[in-house]
C-alpha positions as CSV (number, residue, x, y, z in Angstrom):
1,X,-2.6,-4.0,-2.8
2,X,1.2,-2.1,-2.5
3,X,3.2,-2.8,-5.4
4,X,6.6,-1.2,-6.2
5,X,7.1,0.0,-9.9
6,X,10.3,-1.8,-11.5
7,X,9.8,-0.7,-14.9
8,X,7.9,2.3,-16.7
9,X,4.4,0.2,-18.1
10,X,4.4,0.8,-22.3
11,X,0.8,1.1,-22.3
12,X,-0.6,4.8,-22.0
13,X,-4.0,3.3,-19.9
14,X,-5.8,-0.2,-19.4
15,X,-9.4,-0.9,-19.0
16,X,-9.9,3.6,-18.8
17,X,-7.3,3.6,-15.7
18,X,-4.0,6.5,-16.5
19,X,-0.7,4.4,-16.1
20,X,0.9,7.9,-16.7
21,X,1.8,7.8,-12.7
22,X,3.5,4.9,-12.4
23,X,7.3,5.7,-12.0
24,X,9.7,3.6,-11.8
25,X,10.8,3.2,-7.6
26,X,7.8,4.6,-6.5
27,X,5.2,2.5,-4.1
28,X,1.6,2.5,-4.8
29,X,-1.9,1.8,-3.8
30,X,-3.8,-0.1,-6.5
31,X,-7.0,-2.6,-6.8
32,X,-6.0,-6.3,-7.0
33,X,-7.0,-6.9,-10.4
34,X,-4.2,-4.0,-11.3
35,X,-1.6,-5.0,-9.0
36,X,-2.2,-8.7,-10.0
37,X,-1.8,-7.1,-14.3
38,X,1.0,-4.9,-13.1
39,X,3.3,-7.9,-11.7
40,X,2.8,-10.2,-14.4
41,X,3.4,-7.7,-16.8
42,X,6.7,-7.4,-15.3
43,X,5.6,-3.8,-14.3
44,X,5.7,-4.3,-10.4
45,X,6.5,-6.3,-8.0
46,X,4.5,-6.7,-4.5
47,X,5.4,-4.4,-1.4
48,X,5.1,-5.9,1.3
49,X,7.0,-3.3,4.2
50,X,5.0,-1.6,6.1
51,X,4.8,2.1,5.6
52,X,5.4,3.8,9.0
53,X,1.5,4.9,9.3
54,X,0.7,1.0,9.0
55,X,3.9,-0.1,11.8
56,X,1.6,2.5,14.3
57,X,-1.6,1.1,13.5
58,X,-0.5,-2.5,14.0
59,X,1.3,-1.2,17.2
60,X,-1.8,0.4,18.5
61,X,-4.0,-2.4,17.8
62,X,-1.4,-5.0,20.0
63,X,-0.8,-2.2,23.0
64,X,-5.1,-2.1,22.9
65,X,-5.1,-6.4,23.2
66,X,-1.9,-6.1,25.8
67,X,-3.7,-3.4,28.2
68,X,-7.8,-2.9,27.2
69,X,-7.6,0.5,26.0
70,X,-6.6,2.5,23.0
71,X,-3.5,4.7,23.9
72,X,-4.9,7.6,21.4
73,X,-7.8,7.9,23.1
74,X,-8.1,11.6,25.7
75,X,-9.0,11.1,28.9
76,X,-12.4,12.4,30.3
77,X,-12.0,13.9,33.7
């Protein structure tokens, strides 16, 4: 689950995970039971823009379904 960090969390660490990381603006990775604590909290709220990595993926996945094959894969002469 992406969530974007609004504000600084006041607690140190929940259930032995570091909240030390989480700054304010940044976009992270987290398990849902986290993300789920972080937005009702009022720590986060949920990202949900693609990060160019995940535009190419979904990209490559729809040229594959258009044309029956996978534009990263080398050709074997």
């Amino acid at each position: 689950m992406k969530v974007r960090i609004t504000t600084e969390p006041r607690e140190r660490q929940i259930d032995g995970i570091q909240l030390d990381n989480l700054i304010p603006g940044t976009v992270k990775e987290v398990s849902a039971s986290l993300g789920t604590w972080l937005v009702a909290q009022g720590y986060a709220e949920l990202e949900m823009r693609n990060t160019p990595a995940d535009t190419r993926d979904a990209f490559k996945d729809e040229f594959s379904n258009l044309y029956g094959h996978d534009p990263d894969r080398r050709r074997q002469d």
